[in-house]
DSSP file (Angstrom, degrees, kcal/mol; ACC not computed):
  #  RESIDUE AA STRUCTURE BP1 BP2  ACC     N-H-->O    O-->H-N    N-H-->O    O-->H-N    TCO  KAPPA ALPHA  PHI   PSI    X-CA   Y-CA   Z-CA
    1    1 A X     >        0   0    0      0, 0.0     4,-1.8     0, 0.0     5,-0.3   0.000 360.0 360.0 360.0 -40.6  -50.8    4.9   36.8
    2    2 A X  H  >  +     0   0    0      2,-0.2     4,-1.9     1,-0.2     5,-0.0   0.746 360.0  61.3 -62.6 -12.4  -49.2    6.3   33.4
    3    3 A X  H  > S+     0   0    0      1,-0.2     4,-3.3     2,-0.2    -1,-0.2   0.988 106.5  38.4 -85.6 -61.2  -51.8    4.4   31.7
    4    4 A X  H  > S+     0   0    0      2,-0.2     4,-1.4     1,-0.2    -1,-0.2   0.538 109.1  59.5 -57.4 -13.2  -54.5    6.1   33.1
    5    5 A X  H  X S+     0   0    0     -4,-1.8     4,-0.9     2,-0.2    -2,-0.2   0.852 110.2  49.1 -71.7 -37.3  -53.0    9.7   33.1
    6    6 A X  H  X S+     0   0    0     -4,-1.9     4,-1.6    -5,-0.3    -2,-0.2   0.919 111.6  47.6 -64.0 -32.8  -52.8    9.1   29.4
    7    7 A X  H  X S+     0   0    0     -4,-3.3     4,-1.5     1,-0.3     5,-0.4   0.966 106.8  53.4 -43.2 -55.3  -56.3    8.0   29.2
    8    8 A X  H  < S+     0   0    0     -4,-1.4     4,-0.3     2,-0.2    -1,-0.3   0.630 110.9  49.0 -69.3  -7.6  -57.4   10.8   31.2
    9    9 A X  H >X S+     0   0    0     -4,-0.9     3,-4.1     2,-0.2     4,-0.7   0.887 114.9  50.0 -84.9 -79.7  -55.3   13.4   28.2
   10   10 A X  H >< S+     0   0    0     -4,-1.6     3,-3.1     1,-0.4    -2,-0.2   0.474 105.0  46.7 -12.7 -95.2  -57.0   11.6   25.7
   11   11 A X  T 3X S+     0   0    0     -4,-1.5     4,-1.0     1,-0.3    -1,-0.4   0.412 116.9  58.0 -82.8 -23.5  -60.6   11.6   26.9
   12   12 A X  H <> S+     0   0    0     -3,-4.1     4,-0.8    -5,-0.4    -1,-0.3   0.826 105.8  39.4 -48.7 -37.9  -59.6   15.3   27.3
   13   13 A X  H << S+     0   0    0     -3,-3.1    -2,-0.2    -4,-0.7    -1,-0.2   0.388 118.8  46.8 -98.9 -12.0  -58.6   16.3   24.2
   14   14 A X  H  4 S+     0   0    0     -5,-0.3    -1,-0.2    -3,-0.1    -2,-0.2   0.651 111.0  55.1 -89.8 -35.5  -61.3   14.4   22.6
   15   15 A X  H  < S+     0   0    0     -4,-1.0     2,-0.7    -5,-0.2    -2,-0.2   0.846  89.4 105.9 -63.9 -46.6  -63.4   16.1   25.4
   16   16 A X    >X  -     0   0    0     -4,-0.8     3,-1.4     1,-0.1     4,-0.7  -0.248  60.5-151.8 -68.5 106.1  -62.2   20.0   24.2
   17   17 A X  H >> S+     0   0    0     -2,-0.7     4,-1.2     1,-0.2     3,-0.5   0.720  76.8  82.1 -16.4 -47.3  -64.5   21.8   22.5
   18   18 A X  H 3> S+     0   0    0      1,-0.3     4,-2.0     2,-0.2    -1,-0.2   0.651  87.8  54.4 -49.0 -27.6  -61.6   24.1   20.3
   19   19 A X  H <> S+     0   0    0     -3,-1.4     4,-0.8     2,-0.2     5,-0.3   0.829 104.9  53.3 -79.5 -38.3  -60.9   21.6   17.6
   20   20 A X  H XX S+     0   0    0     -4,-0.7     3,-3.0    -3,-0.5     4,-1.7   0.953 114.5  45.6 -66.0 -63.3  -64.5   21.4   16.8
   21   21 A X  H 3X S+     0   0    0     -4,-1.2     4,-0.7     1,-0.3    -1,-0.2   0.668  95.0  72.2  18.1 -95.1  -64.4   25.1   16.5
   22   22 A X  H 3< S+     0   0    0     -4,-2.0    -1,-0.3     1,-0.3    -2,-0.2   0.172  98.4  48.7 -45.7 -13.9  -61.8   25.4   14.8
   23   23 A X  H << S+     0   0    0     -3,-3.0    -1,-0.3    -4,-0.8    -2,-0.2   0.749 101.3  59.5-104.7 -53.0  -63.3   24.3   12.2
   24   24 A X  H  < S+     0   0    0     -4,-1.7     2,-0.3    -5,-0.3    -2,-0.2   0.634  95.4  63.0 -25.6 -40.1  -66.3   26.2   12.2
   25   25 A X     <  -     0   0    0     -4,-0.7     2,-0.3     2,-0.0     0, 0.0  -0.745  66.1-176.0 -96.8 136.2  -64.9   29.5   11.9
   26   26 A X        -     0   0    0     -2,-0.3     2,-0.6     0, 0.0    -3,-0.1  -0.951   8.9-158.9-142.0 149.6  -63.1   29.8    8.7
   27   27 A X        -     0   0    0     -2,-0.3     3,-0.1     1,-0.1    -2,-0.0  -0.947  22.3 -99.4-135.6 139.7  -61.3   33.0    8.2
   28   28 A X        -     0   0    0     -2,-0.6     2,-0.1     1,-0.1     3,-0.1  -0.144  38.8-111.1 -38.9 140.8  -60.1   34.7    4.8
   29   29 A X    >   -     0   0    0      1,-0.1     3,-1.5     3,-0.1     2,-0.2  -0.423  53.8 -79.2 -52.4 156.4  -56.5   34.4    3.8
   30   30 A X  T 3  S+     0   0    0      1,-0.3    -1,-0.1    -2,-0.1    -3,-0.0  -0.386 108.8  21.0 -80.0 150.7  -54.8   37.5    4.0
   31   31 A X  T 3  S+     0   0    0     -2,-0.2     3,-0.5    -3,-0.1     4,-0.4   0.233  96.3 102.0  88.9  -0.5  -55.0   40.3    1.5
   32   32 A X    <>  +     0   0    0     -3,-1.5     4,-1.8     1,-0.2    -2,-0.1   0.142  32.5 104.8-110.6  67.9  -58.2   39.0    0.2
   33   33 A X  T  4 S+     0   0    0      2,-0.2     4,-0.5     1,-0.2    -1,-0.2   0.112  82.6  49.1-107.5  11.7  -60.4   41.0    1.6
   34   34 A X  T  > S+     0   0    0     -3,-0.5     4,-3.6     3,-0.1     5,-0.3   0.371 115.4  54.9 -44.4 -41.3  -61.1   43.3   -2.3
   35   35 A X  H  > S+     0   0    0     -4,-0.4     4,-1.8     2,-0.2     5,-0.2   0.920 112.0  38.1 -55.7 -41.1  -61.4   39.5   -3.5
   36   36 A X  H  X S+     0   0    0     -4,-1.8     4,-4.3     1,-0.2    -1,-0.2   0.974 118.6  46.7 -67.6 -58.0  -64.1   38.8   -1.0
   37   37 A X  H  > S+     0   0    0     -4,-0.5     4,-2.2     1,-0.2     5,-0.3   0.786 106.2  58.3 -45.4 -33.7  -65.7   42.2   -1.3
   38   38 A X  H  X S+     0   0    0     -4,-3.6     4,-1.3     1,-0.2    -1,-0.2   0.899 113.0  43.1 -60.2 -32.2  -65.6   41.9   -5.3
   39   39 A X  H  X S+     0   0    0     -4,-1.8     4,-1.5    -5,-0.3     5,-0.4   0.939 107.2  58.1 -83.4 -41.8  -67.9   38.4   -4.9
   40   40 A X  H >X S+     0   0    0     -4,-4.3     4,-4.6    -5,-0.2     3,-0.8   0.987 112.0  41.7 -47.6 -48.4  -70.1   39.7   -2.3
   41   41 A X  H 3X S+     0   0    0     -4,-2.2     4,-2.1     2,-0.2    -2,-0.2   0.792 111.7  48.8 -73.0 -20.6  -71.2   42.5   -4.7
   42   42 A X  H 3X S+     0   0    0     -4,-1.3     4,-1.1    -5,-0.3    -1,-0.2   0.705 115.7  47.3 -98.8   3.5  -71.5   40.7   -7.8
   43   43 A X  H <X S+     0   0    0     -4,-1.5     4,-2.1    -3,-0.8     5,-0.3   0.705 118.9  44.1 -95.6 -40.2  -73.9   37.7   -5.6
   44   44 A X  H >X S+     0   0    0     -4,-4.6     4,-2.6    -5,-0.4     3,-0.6   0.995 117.3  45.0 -67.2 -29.5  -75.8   40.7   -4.3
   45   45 A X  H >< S+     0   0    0     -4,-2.1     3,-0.7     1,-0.2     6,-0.4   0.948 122.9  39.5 -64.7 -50.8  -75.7   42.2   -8.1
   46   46 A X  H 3< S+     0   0    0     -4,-1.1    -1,-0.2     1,-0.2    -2,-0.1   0.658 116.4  43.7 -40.1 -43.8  -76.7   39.1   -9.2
   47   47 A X  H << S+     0   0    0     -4,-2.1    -1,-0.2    -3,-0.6    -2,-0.2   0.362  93.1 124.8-100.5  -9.7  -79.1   37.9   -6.6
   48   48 A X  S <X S-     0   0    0     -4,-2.6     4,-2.4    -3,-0.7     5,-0.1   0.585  82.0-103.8 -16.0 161.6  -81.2   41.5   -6.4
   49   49 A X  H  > S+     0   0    0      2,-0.1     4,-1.1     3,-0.1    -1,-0.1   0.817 128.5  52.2 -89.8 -12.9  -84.5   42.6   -6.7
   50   50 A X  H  > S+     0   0    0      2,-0.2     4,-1.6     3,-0.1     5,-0.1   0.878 115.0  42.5 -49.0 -53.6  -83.2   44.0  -10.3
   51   51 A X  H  > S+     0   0    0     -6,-0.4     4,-4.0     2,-0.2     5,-0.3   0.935 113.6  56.2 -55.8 -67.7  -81.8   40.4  -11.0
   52   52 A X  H >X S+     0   0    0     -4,-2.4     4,-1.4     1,-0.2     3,-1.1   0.870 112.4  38.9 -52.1 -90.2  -85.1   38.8   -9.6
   53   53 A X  H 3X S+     0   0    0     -4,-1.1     4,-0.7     1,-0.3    -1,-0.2   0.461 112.0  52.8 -29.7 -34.1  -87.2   40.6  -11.7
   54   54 A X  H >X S+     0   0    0     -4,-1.6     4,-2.9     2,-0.2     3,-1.8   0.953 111.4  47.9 -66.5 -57.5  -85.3   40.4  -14.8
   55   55 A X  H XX S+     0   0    0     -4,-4.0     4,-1.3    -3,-1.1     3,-0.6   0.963 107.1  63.6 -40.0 -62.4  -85.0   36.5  -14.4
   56   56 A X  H 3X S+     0   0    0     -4,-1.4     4,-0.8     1,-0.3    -1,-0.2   0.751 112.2  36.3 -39.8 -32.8  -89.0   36.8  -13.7
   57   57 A X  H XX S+     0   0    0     -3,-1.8     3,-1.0    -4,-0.7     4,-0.7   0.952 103.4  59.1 -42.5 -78.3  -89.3   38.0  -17.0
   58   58 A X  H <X S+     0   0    0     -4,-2.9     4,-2.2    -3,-0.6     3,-0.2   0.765 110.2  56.4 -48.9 -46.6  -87.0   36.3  -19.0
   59   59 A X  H 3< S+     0   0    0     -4,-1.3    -1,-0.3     1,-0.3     4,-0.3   0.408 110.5  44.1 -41.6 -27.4  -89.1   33.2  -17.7
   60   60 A X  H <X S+     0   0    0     -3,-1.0     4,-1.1    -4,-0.8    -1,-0.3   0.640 110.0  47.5 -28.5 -49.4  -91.9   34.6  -18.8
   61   61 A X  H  X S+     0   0    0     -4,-0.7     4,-0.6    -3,-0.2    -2,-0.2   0.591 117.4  46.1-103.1 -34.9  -90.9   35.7  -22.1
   62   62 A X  H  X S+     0   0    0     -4,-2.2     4,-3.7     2,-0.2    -1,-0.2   0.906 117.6  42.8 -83.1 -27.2  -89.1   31.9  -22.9
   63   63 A X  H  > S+     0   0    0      1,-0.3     4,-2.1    -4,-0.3    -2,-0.2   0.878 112.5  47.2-105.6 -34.7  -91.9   29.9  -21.6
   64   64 A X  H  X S+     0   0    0     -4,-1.1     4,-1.8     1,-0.2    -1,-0.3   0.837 116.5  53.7 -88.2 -14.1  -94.6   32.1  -23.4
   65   65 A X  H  < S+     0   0    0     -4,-0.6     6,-0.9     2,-0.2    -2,-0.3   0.918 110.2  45.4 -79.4 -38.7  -91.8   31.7  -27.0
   66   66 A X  H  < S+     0   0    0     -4,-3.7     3,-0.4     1,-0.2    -1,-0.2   0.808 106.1  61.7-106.4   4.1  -91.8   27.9  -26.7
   67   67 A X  H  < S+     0   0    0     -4,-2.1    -2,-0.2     1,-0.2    -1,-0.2   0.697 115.3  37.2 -28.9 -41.7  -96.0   27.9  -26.2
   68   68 A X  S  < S-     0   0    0     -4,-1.8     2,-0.9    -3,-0.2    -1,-0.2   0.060 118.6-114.1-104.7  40.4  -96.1   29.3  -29.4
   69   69 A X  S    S+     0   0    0     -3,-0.4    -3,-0.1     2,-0.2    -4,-0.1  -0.077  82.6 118.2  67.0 -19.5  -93.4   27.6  -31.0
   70   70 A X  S    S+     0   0    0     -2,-0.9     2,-0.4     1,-0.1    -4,-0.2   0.537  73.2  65.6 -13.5 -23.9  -90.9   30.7  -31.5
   71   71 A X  S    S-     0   0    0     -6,-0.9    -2,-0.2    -8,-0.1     5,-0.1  -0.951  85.7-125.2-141.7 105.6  -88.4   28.8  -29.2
   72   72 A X     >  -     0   0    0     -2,-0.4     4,-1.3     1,-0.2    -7,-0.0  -0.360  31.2-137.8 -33.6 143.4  -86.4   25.2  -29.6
   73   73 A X  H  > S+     0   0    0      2,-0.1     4,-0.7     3,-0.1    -1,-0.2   0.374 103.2  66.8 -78.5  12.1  -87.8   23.8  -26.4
   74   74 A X  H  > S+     0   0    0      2,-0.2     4,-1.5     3,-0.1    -1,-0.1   0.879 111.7  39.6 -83.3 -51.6  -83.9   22.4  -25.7
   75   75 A X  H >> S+     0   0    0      1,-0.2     4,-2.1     2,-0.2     3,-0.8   0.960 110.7  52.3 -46.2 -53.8  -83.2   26.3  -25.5
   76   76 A X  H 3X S+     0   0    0     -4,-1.3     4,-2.2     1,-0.2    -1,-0.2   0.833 112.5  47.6 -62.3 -31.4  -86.0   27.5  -23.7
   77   77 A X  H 3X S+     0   0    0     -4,-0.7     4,-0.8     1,-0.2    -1,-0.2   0.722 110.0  51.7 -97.7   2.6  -85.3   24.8  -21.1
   78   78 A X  H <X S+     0   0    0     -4,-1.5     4,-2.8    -3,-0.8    -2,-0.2   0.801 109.3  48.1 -12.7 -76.1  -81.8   25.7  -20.9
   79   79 A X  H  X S+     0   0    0     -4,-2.1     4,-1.3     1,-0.3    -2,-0.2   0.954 114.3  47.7 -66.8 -51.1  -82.6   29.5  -20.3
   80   80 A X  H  X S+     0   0    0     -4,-2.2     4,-1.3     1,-0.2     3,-0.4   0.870 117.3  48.9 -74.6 -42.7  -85.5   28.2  -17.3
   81   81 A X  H  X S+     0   0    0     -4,-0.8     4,-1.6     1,-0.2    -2,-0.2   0.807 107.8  50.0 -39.9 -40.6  -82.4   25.7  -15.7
   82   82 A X  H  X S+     0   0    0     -4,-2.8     4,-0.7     2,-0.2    -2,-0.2   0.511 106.8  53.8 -90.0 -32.2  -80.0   28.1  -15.7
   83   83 A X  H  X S+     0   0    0     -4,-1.3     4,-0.6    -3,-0.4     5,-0.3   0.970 109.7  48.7 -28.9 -91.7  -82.4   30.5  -13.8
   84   84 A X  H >X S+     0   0    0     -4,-1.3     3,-1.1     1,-0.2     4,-0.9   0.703 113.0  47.7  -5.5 -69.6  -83.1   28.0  -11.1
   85   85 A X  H 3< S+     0   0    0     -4,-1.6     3,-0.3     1,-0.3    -1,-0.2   0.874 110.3  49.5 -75.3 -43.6  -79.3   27.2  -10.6
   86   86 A X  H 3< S+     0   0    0     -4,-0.7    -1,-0.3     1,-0.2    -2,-0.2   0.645 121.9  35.3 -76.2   6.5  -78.2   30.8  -10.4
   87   87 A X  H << S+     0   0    0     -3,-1.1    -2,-0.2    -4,-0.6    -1,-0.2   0.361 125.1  40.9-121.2 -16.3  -81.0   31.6   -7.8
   88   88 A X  S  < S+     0   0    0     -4,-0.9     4,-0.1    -5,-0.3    -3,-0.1   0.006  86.0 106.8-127.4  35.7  -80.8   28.0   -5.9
   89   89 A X  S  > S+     0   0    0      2,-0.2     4,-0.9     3,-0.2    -1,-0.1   0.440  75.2  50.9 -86.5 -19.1  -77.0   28.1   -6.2
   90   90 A X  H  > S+     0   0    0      2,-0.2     4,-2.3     1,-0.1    -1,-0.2   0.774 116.7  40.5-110.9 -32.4  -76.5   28.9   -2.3
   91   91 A X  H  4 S+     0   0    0      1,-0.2    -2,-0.2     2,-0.2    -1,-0.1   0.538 112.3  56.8-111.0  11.8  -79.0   25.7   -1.2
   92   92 A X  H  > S+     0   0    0     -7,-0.2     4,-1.3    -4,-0.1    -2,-0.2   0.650 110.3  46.2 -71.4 -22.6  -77.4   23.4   -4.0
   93   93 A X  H  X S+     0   0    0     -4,-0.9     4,-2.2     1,-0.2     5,-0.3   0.865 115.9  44.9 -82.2 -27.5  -74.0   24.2   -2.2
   94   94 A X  H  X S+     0   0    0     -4,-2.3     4,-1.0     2,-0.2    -1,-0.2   0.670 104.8  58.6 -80.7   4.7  -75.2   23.5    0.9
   95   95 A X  H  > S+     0   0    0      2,-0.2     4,-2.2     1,-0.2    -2,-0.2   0.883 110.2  42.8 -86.4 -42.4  -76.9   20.6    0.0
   96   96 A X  H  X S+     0   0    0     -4,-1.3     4,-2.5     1,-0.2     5,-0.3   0.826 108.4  60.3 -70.6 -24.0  -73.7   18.8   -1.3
   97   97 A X  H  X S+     0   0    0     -4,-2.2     4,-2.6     1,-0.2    -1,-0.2   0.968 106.8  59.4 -63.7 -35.7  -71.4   20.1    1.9
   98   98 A X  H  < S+     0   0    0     -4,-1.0    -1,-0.2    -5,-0.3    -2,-0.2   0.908 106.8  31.5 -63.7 -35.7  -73.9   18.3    3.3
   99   99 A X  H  < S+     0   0    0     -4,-2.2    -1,-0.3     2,-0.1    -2,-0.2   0.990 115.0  64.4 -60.1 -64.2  -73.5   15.2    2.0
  100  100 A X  H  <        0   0    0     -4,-2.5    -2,-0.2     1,-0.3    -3,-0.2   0.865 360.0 360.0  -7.9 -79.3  -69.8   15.8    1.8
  101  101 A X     <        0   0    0     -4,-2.6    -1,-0.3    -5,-0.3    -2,-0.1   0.055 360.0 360.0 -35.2 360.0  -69.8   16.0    5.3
C-alpha cells in the first residue's frame, strides 16, 4: 500500500503543471530594473525606423562602392553581415535556445 501511495505522489508531481511554469516566467533580479530599462532603449535605439533606414543606406552606399571597385569586397561584405546580424539578432537567439533546448 506505501508503494502505491508513493507512486501515486510521483505521478503527481510529475503530473503538476508549476514546475513547468516555473520555468517559463523568468523574472529580473532585483535592482536591475535601470539595467533592463538601459537595454530596452538602446535595442529600440538600435532597432528603429532611424536605425532601419540608416542601415538601408549604408547597404546601399557599400554595395553600390564595391560595384565600382571603391570598396575591398572583404569590407564591403563585413559592413552587409554585420547589418543582418544586428537586425536578425533576436531570431538568431532564438534559433539557438532552440536547439539548446
Amino acid at each position: 500500500m506505501k508503494s502505491l501511495i508513493a507512486r501515486l505522489a510521483v505521478l503527481a508531481a510529475l503530473l503538476n503543471p508549476s514546475a513547468a511554469f516555473a520555468q517559463a516566467v523568468q523574472q529580473d533580479p532585483a535592482g536591475s530594473g535601470p539595467v533592463v530599462n538601459a537595454l530596452a532603449w538602446l535595442q529600440g535605439t538600435l532597432l528603429g525606423n532611424v536605425a532601419t533606414a540608416v542601415a538601408v543606406m549604408a547597404v546601399a552606399a557599400v554595395g553600390f562602392m564595391m560595384l565600382t571597385g571603391r570598396l575591398n569586397w572583404r569590407f564591403g561584405a563585413t559592413v552587409i553581415i554585420g547589418v543582418f546580424i544586428l537586425f536578425g539578432a533576436a531570431s538568431i537567439v532564438a534559433g539557438i535556445q532552440q536547439v539548446a533546448a
